[in-house]
C-alpha positions in Angstrom: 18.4 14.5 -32.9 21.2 12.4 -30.9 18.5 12.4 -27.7 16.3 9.6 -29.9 19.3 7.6 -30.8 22.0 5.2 -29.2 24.9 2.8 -29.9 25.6 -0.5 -28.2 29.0 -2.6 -28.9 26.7 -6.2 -29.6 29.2 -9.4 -29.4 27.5 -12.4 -31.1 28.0 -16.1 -29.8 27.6 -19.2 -32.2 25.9 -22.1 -30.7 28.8 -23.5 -29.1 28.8 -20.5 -27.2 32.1 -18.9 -29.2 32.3 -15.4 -30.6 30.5 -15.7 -34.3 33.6 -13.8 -35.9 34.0 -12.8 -38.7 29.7 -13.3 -39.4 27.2 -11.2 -41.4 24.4 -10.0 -39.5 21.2 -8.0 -40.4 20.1 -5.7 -38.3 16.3 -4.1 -37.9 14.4 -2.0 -36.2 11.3 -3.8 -34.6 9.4 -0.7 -32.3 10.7 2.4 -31.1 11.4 3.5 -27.8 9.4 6.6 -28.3 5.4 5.6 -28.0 4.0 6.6 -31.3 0.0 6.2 -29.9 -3.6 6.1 -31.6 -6.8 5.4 -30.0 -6.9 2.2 -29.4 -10.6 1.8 -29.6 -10.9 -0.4 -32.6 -9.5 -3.1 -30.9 -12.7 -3.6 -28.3 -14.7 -4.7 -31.9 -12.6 -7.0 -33.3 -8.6 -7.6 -33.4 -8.7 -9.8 -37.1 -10.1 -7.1 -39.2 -8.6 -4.9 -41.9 -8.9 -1.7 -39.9 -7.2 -3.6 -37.2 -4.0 -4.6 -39.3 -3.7 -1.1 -40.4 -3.5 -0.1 -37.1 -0.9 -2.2 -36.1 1.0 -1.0 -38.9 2.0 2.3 -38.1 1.5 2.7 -33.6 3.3 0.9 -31.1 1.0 2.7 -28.3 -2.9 2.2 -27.8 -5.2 4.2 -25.2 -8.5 1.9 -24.0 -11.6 4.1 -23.1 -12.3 3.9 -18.8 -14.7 6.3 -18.9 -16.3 5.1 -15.5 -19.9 5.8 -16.9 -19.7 3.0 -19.7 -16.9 1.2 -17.9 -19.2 0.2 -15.4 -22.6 1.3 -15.8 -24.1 -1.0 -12.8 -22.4 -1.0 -9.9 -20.0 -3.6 -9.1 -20.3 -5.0 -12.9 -17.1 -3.4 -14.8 -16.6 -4.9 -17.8 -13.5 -5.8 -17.8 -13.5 -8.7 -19.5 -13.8 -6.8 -22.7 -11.0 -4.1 -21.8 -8.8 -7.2 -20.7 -9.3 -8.9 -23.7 -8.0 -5.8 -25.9 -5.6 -4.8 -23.5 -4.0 -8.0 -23.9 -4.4 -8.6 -27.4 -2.4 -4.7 -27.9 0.5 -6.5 -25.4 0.9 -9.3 -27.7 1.4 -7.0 -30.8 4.4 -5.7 -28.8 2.0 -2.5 -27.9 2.4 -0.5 -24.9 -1.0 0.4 -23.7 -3.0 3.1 -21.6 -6.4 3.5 -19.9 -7.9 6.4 -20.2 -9.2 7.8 -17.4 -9.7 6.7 -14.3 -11.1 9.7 -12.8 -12.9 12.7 -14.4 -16.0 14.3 -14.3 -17.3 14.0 -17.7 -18.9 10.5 -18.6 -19.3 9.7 -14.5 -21.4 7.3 -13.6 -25.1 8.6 -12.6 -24.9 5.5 -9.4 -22.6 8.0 -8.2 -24.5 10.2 -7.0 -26.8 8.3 -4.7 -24.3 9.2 -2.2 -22.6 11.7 0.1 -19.3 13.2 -0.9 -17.4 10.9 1.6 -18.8 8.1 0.8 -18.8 9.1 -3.3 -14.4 9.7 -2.4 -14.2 6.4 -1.0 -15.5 4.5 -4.0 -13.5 6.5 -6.3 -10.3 5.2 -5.0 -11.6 1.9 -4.4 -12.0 2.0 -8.4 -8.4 3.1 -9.0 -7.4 0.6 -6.7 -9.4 -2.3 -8.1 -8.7 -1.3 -11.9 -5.1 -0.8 -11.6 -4.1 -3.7 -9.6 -6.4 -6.0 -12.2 -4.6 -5.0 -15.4 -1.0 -4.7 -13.8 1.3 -6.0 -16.2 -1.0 -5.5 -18.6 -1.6 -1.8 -18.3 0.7 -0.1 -16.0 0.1 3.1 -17.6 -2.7 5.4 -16.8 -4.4 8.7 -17.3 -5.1 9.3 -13.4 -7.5 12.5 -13.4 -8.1 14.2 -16.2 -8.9 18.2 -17.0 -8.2 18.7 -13.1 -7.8 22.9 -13.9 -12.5 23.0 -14.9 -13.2 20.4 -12.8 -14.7 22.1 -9.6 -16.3 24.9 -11.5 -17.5 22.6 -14.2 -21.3 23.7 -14.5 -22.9 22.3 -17.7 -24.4 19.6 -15.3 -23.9 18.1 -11.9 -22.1 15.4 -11.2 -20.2 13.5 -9.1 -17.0 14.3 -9.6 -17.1 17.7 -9.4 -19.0 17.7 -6.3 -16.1 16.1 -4.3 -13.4 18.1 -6.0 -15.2 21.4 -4.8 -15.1 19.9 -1.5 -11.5 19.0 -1.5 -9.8 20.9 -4.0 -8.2 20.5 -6.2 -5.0 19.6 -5.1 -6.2 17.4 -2.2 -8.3 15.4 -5.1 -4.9 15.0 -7.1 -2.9 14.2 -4.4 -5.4 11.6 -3.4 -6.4 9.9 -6.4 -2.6 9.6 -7.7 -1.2 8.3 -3.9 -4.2 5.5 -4.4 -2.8 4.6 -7.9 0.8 4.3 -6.7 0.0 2.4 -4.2 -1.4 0.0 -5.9 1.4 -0.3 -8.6 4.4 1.1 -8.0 6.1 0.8 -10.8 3.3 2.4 -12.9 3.5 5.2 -14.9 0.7 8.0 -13.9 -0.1 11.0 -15.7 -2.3 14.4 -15.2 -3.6 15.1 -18.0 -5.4 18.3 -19.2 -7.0 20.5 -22.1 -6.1 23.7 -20.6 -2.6 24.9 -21.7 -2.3 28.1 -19.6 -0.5 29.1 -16.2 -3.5 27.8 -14.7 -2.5 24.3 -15.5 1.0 24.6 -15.0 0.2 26.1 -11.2 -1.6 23.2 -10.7 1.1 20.9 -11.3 3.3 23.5 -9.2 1.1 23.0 -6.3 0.4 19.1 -6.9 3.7 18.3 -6.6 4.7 20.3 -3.8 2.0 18.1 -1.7 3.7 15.5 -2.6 1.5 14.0 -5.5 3.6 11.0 -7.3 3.1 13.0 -10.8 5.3 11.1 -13.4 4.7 12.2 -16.9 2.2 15.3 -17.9 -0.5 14.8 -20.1 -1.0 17.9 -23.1 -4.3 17.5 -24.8 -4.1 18.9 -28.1 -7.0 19.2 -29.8 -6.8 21.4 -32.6 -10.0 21.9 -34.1 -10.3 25.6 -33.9 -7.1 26.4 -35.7 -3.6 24.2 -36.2 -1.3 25.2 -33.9 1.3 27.4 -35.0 5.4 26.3 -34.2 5.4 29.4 -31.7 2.4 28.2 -30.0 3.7 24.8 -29.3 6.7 26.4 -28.5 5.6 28.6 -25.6 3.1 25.9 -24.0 6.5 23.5 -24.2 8.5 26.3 -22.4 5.3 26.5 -20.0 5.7 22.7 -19.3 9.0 21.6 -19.8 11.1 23.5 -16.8 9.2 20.3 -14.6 11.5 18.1 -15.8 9.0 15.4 -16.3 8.2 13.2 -19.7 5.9 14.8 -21.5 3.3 13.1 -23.1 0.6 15.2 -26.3 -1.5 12.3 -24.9 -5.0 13.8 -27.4 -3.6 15.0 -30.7 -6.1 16.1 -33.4 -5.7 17.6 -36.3 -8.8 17.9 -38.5 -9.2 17.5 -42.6 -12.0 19.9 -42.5 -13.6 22.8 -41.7 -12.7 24.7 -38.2 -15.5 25.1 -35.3 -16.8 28.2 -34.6 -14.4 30.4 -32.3 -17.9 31.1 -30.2 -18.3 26.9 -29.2 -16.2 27.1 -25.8 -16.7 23.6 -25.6 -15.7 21.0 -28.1 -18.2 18.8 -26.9 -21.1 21.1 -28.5 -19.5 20.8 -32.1 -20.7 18.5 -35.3 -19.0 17.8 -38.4 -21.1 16.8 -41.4 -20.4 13.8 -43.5 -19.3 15.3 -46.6 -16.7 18.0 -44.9 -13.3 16.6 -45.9 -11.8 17.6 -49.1 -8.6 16.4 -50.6 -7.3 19.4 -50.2 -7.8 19.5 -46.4 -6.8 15.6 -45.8 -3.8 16.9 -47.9 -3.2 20.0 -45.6 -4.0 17.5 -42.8 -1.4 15.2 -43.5 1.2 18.1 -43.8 0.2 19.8 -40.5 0.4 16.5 -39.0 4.5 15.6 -40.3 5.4 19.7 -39.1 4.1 18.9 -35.9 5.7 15.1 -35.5 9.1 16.4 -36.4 9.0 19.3 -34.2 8.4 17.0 -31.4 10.4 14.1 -32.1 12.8 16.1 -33.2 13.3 19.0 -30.9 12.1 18.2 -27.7 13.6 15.3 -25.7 11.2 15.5 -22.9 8.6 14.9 -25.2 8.2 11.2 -25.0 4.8 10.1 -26.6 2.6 11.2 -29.6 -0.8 10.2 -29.4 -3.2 10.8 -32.3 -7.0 10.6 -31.1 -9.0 9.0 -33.6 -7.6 6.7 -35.8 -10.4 6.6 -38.7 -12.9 9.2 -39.7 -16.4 9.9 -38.2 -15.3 9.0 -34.5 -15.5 11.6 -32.4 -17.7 14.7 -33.0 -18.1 13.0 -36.8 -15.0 14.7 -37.1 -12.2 13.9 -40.2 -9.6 13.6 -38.0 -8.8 10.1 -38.4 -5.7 8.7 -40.7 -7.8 6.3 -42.6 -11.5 7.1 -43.6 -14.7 5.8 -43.3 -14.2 3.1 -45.5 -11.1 2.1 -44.5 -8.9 3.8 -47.2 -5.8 5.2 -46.0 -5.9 9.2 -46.1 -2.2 11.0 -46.8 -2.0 11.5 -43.1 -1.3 7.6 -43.1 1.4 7.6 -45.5 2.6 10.8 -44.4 3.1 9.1 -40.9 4.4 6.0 -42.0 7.5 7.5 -43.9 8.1 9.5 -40.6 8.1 6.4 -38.6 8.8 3.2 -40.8 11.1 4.8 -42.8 13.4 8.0 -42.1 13.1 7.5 -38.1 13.9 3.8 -39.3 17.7 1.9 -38.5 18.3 -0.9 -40.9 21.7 -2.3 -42.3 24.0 -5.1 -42.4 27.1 -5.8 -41.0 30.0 -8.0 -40.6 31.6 -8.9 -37.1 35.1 -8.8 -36.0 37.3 -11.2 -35.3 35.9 -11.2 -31.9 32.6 -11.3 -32.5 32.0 -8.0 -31.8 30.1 -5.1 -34.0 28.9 -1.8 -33.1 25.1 -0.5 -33.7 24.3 3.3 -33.8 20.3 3.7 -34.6 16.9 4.8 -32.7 16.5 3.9 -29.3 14.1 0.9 -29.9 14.2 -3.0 -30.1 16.1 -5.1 -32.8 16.4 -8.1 -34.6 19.1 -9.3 -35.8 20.1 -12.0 -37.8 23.3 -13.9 -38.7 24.2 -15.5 -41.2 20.4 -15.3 -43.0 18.9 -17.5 -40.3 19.1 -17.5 -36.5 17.9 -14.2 -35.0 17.8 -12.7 -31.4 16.2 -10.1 -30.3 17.8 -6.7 -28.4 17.2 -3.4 -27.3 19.0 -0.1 -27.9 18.8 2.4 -25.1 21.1 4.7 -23.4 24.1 2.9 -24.5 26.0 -0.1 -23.4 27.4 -3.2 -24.5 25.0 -6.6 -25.2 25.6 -10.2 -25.6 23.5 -12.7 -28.0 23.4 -16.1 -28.3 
């Protein structure tokens, strides 16, 4: 596992700007490096609450809902106010954050199609132009276009969307949504993101980055209501996606303590859990498919770069149990299970004493520190790639 860890030689000044030799220091692990990521959705109701807390307690990553149909639902009113506010209430918490999506043909706006497919082009970039460059620095992260591989054959009713992207393609769409979004943040990280795991997918992102599309992390949806996916599986659709190169992001993780949908519903959409589903047995199995799959990842894939588990509580999407907490805000096993994975055995703490020179040297996960010396002052560092640091 020596691709999620580093070590930095860390010199320590006093106040009078001399080597602290010979000091004790505490060192500990503040966030990770890797983005450990929930749905973020709780924080658009309220940021003080219980449920809130929790939250905070075990992700350092967040995705905010753009769907472009409730985002805006007049034209020219987005509420952005309200996606602001949580966006930078997540920042605060030392959160890295994502908005989720900014185009897609599901959840489009109905104003949308008041007009002709040039016109309906032109105002979908103006979007990704607007909403990117208002929340940069706040979110510079985004789910570009999302389930690219259905869109232009997407039939279970018209829409907008999928309208221009049979007129264009689908690499022409890509290529134009993502130029729009790097254009208007540079430095942003943009993703592709998709539920289809086949060749078809992986084609696509052949294809859109051969034109030229500024592709720089791939989104794998992982929804596994239909059946946990077994270590092979994951395997193969890795090997399918990692030859790219890129970061790869499991950007919609679920994992369900309950009953599996029919094999015959094509479309998780069309699916319904009942309120009294979830046994203890199945939040236990839950929690356990859960830590097999985290290691895995963490463990044995560097490219993988972000976990992302979709609902946080119970009774969110599709009245699913595929939250970590339930209903009533209890913590399910998947919680704990989690939170040993990432508080504690993916966790670097210890103490230490520096050199005459005020030097000591720190091996742990790639992450941000605190340290302390001598029980009181602290600073704050980072542990990447490597390299040496200075604190005052």
């Amino acid at each position: 596992m020596s691709h999620r860890k580093a070590s930095a030689k860390i010199r320590i000044l006093g106040a009078d700007g001399k080597p602290a030799a010979n000091t004790k220091v505490h060192i500990n692990q503040i966030n990770h490096e890797f983005l450990f990521g929930c749905g973020a959705f709780e924080s658009l109701k309220s940021c003080t609450d219980d449920r809130m807390n929790k939250w905070l307690g075990l992700f350092n990553y967040g995705t905010l809902p753009f769907y472009w149909g409730g985002y805006e639902p007049e034209e020219g009113k987005p509420h952005t106010e309200q996606l602001m506010a949580a966006a930078k209430f997540l920042k605060s918490k030392d959160v890295t954050v994502k908005g989720h999506p900014l185009c897609w043909h599901t959840g489009c706006v109905p104003w949308l199609m008041n007009y002709d497919n040039e016109t309906i082009l032109k105002k979908q970039l103006e979007r990704i132009h607007r909403d990117v460059g208002n929340f940069k620095g706040v979110i510079d992260m985004w789910d570009v276009i999302n389930e690219v591989v259905i869109m232009p054959v997407y039939d279970k009713y018209d829409n907008a969307i999928t309208r221009i992207c049979k007129e264009y393609g689908r690499v022409g769409l890509v290529k134009k949504v993502f130029d729009a979004a790097q254009e208007t943040n540079p430095d942003g990280i943009f993703l592709i993101n998709d539920f289809n795991m086949s060749e078809k997918y992986e084609q696509l992102i052949t294809d859109c980055l051969d034109a030229g599309a500024p592709i720089k992390t791939i989104g794998l949806q992982s929804h596994q209501h239909q059946g946990v996916w077994s270590l092979e599986k994951t395997e193969e659709i890795l090997a399918r996606f990692e030859h790219f190169g890129l970061p790869i992001h499991f950007t919609e993780n679920t994992i369900v303590a309950g009953p599996l949908v029919a094999p015959e519903i094509t479309d998780l959409q069309d699916a319904h859990y009942n309120d009294d589903d979830a046994t203890p047995e199945l939040e236990q199995k839950q929690a356990e498919d859960l830590s097999k799959m985290y290691r895995n990842l963490f463990e044995n894939h560097p490219l993988v770069t972000a976990i992302t588990n979709w609902d946080f509580g119970d009774g969110a999407w599709l009245n699913a149990p595929s939250g970590v907490i339930r209903k009533d805000g209890s913590l399910k096993p998947s919680y704990n299970a989690l939170h040993h994975l990432i508080k504690e055995e993916w966790h670097t703490e210890l103490d230490a004493t520096t050199d005459a020179n005020g030097f000591i040297t720190v091996e742990g996960y790639k992450g941000k520190y605190e340290i302390t010396a001598d029980g009181s002052h602290k600073a704050v560092f980072e542990l990447k790639k490597g390299g040496d640091v200075q604190l005052t």
